[in-house]
SETOR-108300 format. One record per residue (C-alpha): x, y, z; chain; residue number from 1. Coordinates in steps of 0.001 Angstrom, whole numbers, padded with zeros to 6 digits, always signed. Layout:
residues N
<node><X>X</X><Y>Y</Y><Z>Z</Z><chain>A</chain><n>NUM</n></node>
...
//
This chain:
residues 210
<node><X>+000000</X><Y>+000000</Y><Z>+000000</Z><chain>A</chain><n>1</n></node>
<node><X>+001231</X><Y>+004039</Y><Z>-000822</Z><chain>A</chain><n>2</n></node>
<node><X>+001559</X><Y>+005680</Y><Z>+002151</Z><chain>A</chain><n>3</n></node>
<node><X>+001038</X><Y>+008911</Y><Z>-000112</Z><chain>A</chain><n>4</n></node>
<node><X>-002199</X><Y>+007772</Y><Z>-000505</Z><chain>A</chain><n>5</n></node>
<node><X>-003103</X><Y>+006533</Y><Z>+002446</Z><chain>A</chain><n>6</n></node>
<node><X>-002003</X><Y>+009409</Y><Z>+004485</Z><chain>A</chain><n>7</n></node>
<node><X>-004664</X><Y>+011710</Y><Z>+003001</Z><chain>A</chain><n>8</n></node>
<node><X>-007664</X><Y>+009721</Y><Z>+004219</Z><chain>A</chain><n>9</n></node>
<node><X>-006261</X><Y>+009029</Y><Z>+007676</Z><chain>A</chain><n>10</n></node>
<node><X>-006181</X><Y>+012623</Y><Z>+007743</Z><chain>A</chain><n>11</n></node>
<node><X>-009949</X><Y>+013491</Y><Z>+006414</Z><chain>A</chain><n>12</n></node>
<node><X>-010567</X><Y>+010798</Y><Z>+009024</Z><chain>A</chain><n>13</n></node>
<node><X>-009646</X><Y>+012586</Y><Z>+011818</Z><chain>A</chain><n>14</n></node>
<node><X>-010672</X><Y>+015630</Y><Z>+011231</Z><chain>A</chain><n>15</n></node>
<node><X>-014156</X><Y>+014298</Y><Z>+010646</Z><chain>A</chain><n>16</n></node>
<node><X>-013654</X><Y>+012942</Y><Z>+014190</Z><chain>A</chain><n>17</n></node>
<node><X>-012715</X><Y>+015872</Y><Z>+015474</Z><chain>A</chain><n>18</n></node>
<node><X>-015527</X><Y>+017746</Y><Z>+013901</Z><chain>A</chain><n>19</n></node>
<node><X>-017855</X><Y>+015471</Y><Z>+015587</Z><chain>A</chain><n>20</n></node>
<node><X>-016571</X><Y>+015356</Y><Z>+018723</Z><chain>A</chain><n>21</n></node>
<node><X>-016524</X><Y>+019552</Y><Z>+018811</Z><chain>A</chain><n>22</n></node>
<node><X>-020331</X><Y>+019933</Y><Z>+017483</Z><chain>A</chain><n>23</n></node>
<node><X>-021891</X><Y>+017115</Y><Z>+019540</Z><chain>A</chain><n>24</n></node>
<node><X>-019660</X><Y>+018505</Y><Z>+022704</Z><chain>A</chain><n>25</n></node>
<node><X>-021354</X><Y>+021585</Y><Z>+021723</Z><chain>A</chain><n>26</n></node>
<node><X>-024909</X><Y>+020389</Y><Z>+020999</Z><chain>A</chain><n>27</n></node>
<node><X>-024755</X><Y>+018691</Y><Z>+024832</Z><chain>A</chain><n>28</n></node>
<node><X>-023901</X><Y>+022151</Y><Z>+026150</Z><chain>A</chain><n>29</n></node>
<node><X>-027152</X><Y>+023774</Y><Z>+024166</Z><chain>A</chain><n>30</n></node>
<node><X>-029461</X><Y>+021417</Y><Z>+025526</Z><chain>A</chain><n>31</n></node>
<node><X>-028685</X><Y>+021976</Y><Z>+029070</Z><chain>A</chain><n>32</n></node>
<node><X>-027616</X><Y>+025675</Y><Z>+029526</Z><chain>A</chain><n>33</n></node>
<node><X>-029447</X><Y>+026998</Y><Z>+026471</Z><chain>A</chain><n>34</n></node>
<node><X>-028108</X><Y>+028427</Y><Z>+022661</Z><chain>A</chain><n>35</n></node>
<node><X>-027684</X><Y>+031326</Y><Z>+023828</Z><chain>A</chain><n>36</n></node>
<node><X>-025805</X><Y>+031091</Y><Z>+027278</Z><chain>A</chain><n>37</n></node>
<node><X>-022861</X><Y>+028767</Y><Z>+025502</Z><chain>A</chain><n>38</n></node>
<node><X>-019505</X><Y>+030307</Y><Z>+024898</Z><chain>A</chain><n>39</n></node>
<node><X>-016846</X><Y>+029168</Y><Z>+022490</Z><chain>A</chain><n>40</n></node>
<node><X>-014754</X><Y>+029424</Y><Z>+025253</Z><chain>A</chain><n>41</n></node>
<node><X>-017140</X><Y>+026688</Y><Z>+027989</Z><chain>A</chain><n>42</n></node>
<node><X>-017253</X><Y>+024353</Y><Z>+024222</Z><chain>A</chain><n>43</n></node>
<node><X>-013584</X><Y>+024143</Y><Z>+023938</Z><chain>A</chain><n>44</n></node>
<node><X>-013068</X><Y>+023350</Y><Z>+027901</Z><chain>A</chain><n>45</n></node>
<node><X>-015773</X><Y>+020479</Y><Z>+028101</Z><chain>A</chain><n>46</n></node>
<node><X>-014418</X><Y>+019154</Y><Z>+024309</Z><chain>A</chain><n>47</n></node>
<node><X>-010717</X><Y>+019186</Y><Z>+026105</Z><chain>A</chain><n>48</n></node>
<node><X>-009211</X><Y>+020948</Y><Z>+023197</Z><chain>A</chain><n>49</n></node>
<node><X>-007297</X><Y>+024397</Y><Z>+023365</Z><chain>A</chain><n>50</n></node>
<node><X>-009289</X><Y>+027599</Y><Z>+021793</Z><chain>A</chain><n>51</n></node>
<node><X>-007329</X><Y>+027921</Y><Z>+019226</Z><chain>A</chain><n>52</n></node>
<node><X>-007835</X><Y>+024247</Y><Z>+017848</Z><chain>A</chain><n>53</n></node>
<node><X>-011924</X><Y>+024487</Y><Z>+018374</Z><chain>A</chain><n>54</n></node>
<node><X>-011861</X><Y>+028182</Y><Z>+016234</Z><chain>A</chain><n>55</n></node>
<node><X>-009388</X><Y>+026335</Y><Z>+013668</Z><chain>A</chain><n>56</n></node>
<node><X>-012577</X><Y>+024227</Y><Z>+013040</Z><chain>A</chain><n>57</n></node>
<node><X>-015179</X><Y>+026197</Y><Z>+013566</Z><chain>A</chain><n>58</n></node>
<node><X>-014753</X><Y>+029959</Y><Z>+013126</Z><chain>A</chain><n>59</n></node>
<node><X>-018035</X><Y>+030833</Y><Z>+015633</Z><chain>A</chain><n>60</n></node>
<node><X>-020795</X><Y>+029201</Y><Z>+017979</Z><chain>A</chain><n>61</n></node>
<node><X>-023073</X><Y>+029110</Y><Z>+014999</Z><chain>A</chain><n>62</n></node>
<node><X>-020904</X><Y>+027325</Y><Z>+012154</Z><chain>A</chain><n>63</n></node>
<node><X>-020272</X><Y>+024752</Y><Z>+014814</Z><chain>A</chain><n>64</n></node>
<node><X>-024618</X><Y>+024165</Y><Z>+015479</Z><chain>A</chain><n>65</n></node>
<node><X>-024854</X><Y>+024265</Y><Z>+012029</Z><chain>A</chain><n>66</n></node>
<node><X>-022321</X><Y>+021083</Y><Z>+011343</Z><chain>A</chain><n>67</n></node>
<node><X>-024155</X><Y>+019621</Y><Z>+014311</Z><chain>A</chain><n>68</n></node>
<node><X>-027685</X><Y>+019889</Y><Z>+012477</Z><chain>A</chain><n>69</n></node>
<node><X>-026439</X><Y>+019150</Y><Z>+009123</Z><chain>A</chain><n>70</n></node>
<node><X>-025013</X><Y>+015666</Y><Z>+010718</Z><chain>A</chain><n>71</n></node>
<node><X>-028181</X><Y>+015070</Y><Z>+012283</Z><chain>A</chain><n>72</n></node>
<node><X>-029663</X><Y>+016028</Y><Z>+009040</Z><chain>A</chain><n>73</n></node>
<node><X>-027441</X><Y>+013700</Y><Z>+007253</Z><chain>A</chain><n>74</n></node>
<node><X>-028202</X><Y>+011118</Y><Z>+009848</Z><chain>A</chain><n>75</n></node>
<node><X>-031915</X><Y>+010810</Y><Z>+010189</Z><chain>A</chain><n>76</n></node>
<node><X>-032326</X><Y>+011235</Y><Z>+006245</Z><chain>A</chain><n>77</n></node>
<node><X>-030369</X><Y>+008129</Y><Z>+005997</Z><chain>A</chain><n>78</n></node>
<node><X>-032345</X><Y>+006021</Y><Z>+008573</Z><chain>A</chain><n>79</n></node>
<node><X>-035761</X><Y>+007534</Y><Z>+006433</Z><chain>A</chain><n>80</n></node>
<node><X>-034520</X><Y>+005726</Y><Z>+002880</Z><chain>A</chain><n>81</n></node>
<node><X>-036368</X><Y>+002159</Y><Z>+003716</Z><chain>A</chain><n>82</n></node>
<node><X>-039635</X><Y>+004067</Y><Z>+004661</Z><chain>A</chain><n>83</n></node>
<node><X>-039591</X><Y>+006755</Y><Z>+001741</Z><chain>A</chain><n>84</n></node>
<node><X>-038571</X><Y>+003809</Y><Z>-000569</Z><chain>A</chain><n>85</n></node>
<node><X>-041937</X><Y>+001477</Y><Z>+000555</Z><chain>A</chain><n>86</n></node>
<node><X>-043844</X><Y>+004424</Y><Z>-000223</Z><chain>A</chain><n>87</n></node>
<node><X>-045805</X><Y>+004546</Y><Z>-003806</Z><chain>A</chain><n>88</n></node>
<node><X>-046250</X><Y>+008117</Y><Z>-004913</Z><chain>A</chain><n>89</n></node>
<node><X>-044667</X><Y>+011369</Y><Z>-004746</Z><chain>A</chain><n>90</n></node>
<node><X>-046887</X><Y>+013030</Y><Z>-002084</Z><chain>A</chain><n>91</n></node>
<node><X>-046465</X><Y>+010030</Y><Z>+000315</Z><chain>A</chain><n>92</n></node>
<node><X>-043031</X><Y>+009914</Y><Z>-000164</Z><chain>A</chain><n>93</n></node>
<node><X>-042128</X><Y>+013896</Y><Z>+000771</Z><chain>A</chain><n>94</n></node>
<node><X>-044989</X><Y>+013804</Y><Z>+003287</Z><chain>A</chain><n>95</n></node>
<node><X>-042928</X><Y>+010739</Y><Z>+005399</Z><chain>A</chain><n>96</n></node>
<node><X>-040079</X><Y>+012992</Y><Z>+005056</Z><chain>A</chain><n>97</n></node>
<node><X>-041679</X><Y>+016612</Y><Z>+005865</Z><chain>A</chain><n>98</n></node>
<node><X>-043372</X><Y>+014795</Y><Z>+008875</Z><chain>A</chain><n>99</n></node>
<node><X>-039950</X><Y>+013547</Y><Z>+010316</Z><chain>A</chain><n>100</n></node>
<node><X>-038581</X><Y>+017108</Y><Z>+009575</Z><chain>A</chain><n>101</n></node>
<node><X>-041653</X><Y>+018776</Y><Z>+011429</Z><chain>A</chain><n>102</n></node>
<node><X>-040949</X><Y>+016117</Y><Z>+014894</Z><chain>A</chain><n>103</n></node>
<node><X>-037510</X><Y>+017283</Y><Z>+014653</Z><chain>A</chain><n>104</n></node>
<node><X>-037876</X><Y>+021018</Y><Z>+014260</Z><chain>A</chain><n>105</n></node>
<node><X>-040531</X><Y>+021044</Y><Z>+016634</Z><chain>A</chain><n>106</n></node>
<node><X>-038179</X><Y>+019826</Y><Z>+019282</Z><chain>A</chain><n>107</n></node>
<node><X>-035549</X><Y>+022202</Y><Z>+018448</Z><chain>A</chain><n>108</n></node>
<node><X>-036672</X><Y>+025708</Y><Z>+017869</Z><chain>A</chain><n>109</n></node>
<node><X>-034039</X><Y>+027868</Y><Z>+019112</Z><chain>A</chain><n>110</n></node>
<node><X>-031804</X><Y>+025605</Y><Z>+017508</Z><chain>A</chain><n>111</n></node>
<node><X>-033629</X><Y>+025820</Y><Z>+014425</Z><chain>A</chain><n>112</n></node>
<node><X>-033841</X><Y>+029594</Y><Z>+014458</Z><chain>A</chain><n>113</n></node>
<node><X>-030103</X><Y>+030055</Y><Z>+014718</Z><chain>A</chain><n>114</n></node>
<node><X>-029098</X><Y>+027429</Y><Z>+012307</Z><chain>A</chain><n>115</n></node>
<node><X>-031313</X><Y>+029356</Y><Z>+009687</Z><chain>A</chain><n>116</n></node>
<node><X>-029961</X><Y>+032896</Y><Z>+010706</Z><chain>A</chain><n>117</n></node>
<node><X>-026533</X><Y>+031272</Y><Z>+010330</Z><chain>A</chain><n>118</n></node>
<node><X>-027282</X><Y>+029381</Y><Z>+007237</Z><chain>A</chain><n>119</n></node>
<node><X>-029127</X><Y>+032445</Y><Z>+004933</Z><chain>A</chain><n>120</n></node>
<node><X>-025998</X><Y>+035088</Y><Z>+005969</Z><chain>A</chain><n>121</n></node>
<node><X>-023445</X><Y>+032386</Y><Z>+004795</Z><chain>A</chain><n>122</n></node>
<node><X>-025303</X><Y>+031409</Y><Z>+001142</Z><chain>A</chain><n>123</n></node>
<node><X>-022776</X><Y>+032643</Y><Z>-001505</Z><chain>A</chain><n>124</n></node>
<node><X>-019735</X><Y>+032492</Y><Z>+001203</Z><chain>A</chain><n>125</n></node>
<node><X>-016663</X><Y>+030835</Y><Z>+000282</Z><chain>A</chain><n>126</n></node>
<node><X>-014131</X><Y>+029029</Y><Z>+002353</Z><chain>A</chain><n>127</n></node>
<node><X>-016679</X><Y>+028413</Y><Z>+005683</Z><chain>A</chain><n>128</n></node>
<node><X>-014361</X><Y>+026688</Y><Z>+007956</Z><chain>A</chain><n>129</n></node>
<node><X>-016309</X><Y>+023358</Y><Z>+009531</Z><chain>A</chain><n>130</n></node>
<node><X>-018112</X><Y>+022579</Y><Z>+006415</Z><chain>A</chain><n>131</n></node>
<node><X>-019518</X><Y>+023804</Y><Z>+002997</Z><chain>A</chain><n>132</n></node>
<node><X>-021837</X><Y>+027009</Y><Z>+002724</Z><chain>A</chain><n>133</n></node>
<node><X>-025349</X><Y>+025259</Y><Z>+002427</Z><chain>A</chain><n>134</n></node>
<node><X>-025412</X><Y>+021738</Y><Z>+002661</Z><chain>A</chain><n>135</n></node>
<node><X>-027841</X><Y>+020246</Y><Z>+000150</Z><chain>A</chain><n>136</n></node>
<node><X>-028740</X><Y>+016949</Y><Z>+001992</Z><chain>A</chain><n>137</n></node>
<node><X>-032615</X><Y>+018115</Y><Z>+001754</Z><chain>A</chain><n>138</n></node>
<node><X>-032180</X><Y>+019536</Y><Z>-001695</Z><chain>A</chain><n>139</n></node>
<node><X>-030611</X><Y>+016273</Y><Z>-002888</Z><chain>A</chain><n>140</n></node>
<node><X>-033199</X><Y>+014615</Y><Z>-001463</Z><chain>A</chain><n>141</n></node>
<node><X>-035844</X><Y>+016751</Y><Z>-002817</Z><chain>A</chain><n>142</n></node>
<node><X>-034661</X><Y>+016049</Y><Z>-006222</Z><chain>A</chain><n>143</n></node>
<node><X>-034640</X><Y>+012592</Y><Z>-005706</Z><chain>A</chain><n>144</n></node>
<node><X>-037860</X><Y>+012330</Y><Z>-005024</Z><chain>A</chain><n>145</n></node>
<node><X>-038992</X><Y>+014933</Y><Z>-007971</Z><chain>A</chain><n>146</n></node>
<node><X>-037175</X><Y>+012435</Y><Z>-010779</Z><chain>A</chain><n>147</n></node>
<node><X>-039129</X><Y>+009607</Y><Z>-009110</Z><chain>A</chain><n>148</n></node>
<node><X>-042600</X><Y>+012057</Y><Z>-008953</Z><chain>A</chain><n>149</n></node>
<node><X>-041968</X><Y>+012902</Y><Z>-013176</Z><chain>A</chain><n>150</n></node>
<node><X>-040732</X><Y>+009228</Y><Z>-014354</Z><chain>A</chain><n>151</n></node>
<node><X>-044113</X><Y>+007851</Y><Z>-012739</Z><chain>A</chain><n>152</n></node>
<node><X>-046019</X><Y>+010986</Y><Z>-014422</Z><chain>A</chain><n>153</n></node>
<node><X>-047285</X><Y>+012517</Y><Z>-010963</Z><chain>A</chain><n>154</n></node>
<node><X>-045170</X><Y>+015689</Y><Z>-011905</Z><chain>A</chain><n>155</n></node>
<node><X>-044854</X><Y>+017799</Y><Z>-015172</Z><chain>A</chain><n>156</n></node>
<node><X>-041750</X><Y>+017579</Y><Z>-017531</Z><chain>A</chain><n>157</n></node>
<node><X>-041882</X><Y>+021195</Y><Z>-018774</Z><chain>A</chain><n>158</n></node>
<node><X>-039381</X><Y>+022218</Y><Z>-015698</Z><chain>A</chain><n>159</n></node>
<node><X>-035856</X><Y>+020442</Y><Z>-015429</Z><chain>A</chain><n>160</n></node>
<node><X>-035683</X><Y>+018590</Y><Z>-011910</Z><chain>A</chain><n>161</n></node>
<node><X>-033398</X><Y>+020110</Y><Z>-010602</Z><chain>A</chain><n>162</n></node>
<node><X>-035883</X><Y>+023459</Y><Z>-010709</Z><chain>A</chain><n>163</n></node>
<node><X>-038829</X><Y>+021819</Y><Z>-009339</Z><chain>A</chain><n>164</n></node>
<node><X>-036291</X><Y>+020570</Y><Z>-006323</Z><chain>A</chain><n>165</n></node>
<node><X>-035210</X><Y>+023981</Y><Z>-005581</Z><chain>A</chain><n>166</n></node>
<node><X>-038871</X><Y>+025713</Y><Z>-005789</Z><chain>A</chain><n>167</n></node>
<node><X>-039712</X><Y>+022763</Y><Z>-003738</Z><chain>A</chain><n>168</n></node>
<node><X>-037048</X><Y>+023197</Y><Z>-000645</Z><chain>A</chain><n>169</n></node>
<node><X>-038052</X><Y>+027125</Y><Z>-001306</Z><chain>A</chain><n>170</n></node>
<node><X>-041420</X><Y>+026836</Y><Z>-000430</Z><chain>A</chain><n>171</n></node>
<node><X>-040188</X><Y>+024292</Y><Z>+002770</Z><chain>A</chain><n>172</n></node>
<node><X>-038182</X><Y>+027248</Y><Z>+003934</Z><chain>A</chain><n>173</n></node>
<node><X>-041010</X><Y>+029419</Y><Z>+003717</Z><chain>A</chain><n>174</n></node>
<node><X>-042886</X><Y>+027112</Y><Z>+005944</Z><chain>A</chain><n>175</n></node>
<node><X>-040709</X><Y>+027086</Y><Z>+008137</Z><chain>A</chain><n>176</n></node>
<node><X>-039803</X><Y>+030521</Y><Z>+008722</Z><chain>A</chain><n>177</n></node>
<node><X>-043776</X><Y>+031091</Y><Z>+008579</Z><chain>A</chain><n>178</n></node>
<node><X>-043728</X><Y>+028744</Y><Z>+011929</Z><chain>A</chain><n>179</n></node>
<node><X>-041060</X><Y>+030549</Y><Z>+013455</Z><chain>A</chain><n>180</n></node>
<node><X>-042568</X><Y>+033488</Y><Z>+013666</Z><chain>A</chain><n>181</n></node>
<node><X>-046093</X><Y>+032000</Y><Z>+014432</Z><chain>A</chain><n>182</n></node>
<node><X>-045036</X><Y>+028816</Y><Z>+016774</Z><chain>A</chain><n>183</n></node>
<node><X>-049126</X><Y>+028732</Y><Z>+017283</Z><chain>A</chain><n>184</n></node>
<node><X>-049012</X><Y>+027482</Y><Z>+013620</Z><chain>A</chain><n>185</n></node>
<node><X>-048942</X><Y>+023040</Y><Z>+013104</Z><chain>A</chain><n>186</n></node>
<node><X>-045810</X><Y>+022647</Y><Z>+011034</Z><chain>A</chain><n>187</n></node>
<node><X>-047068</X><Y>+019404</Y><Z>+010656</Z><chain>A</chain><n>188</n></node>
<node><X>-049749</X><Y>+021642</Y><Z>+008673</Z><chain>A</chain><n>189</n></node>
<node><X>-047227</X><Y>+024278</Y><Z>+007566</Z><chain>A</chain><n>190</n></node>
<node><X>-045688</X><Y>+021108</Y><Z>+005225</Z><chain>A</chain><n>191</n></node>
<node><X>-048914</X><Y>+019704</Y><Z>+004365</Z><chain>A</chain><n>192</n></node>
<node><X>-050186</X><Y>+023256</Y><Z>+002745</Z><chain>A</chain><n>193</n></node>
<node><X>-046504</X><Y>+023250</Y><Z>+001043</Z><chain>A</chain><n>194</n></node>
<node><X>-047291</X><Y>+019508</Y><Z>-000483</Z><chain>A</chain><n>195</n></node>
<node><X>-050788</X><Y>+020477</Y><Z>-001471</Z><chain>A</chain><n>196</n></node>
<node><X>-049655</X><Y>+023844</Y><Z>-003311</Z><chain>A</chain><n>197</n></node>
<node><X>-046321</X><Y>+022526</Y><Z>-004813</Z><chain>A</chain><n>198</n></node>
<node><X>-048744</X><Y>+019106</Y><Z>-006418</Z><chain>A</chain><n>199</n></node>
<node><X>-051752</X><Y>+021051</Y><Z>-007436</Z><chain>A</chain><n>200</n></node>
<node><X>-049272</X><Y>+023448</Y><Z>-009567</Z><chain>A</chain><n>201</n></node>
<node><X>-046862</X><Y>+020800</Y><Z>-010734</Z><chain>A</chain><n>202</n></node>
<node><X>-048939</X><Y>+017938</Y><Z>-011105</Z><chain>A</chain><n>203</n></node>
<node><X>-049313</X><Y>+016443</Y><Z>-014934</Z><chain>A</chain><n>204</n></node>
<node><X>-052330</X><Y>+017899</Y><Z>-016541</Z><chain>A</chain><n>205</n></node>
<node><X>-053611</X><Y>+015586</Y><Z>-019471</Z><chain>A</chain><n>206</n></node>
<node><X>-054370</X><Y>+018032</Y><Z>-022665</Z><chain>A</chain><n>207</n></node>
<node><X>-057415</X><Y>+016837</Y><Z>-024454</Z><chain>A</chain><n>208</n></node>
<node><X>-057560</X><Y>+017441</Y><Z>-028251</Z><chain>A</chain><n>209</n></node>
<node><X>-061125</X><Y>+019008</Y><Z>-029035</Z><chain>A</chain><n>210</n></node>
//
């Protein structure tokens, strides 16, 4: 075996590791004492790791929630493939997943509201230390399930996928933004109004010839 090439992925490894071990450190340290309350400074003591390492990683409090939620992102999408895959149409299929995303969001709020804030003031950024700009996890899987939705015929081939996809996760952000600043609002419903819209304009129409 090449060391030369081995080296490289040992290294990726680790920092991945590292990564982890900073944002769930972290993520423990929002649930008890509260977003809000948590230093960078109280994250690098109970992660063991010097300030300078934990801010060579993550470059604020926020980028390092927001590699915490993108892993749980990554994480819980993965464990949804078997039940989105038994399911037989397009709105089944993004309802199972909007309905896992409302659960989640609904349990974390404030986390939800910072990881947004953080997210929409780093779109367009370059070089974001702990991760990329916008992770597409959702998107990806949005467009996933859009191919699916127009090979079956449930959805209309006059917009590329990848279009529908992105109006799609567009109109999720709306809905959730819409329930952060109404929490009296069902996001549960939020997503379902979302589903209804999105299908009733994208769904394939049949011309008849007179």
């Amino acid at each position: 075996m090449n060391p030369a090439t081995e080296k490289p992925g040992r290294r990726a490894r680790k920092r991945e590791q590292m990564l982890l071990h900073l944002a769930e450190t972290a993520a423990d340290l929002f649930e008890s004492d509260g977003y809000d309350n948590v230093t960078m400074e109280q994250i690098a003591e109970r992660a063991d790791v010097a300030r300078r390492t934990l801010y060579n990683h993550f470059p604020s409090k926020e980028s390092v929630l927001a590699h915490w939620v993108d892993v749980e992102l990554a994480r819980d999408l993965a464990h949804l493939q078997a039940d989105v895959a038994r399911r037989r149409t397009f709105r089944s299929r993004a309802a199972c997943v909007l309905d896992a995303s409302a659960q989640w969001c609904e349990a974390h709020p404030d986390f939800l509201k910072a990881y947004l804030r953080y997210r929409l003031q780093t779109i367009g950024g370059g070089n974001v230390r702990g991760g990329e700009a916008m992770k597409s996890d959702m998107a990806t899987t949005w467009l996933h399930l859009v191919i699916a939705g127009q090979e079956a015929g449930e959805l209309v081939h006059d917009f590329p996928p990848g279009q529908l996809a992105a109006l799609f996760q567009h109109l999720y952000l709306g809905a959730l933004l819409r329930w952060l600043n109404e929490p009296s609002l069902s996001l549960k419903g939020e997503f379902a109004a979302v589903l209804d819209l999105f299908i009733e304009g994208a769904r394939h129409r049949i011309r008849r010839v007179s």
